[in-house]
N, C-alpha and C positions, 0 to 999 in steps of 0.2 A: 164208850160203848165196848162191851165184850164180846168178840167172836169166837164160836166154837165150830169143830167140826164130831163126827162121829168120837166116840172114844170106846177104848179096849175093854174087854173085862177079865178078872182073872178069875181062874177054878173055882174062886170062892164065889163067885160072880158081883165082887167087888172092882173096879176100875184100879189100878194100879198106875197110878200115876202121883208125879212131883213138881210142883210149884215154885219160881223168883222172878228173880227180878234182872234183867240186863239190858243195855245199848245195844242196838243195831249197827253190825259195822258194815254189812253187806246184803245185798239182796241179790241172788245168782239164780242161774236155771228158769228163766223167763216167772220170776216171785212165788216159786215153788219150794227154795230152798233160802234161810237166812241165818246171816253169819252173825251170833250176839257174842258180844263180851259179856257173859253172866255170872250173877254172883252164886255161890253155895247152894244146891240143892239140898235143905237140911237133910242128913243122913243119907243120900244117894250121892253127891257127886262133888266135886269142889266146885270152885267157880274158875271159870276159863273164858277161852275166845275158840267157839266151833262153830259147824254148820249144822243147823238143824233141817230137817224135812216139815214141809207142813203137811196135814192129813189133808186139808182141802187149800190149794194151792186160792180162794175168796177170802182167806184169813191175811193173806197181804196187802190189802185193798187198804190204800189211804199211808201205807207205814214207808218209810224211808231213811237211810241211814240216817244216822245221827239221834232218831229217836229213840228215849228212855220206854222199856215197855215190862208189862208182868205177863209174865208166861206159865205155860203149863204145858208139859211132857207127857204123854202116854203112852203105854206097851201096848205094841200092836203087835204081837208074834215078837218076831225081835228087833224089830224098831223102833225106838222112841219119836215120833213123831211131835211135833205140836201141837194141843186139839184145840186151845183158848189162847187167845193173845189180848191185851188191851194198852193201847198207848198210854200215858201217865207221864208226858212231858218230856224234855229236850234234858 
């Protein structure tokens, strides 16, 4: 199952957002905020171990460290929030 929240648009009134794949190492801020070890955002970002914000704090629901998941980042103003997430295994 994929959950989404709201997502951003840019000037062009296209959605500016980036897609992978990482491990959950953390769930902070009463499952508002999670820490992924992720791989490569191609062409935006490398891959790391941070904390993300979610846009809708119902996009945690079911998820727990240790789970493998594919995510999705969106500009919101100037936060990259997460708007889609979907579990994909341990």
């Amino acid at each position: 199952m994929i959950l989404a929240a709201g997502m951003g648009i840019s000037c062009a009134g296209k959605p500016e957002s980036h897609s992978t794949t990482g491990v959950i190492q953390e769930i902070q801020n009463g499952g508002k905020t999670l820490v992924i070890d992720h791989k490569d955002f191609p062409g935006f970002m490398e891959g790391m171990t941070m904390p993300f914000d979610l846009a809708n704090p119902v996009l945690s629901k079911g998820l727990k460290a240790g789970d493998r998941v594919r995510f999705t980042i969106t500009r919101q103003g100037d936060a990259w929030p997460i708007t889609a997430i979907e579990k994909i295994g341990k």
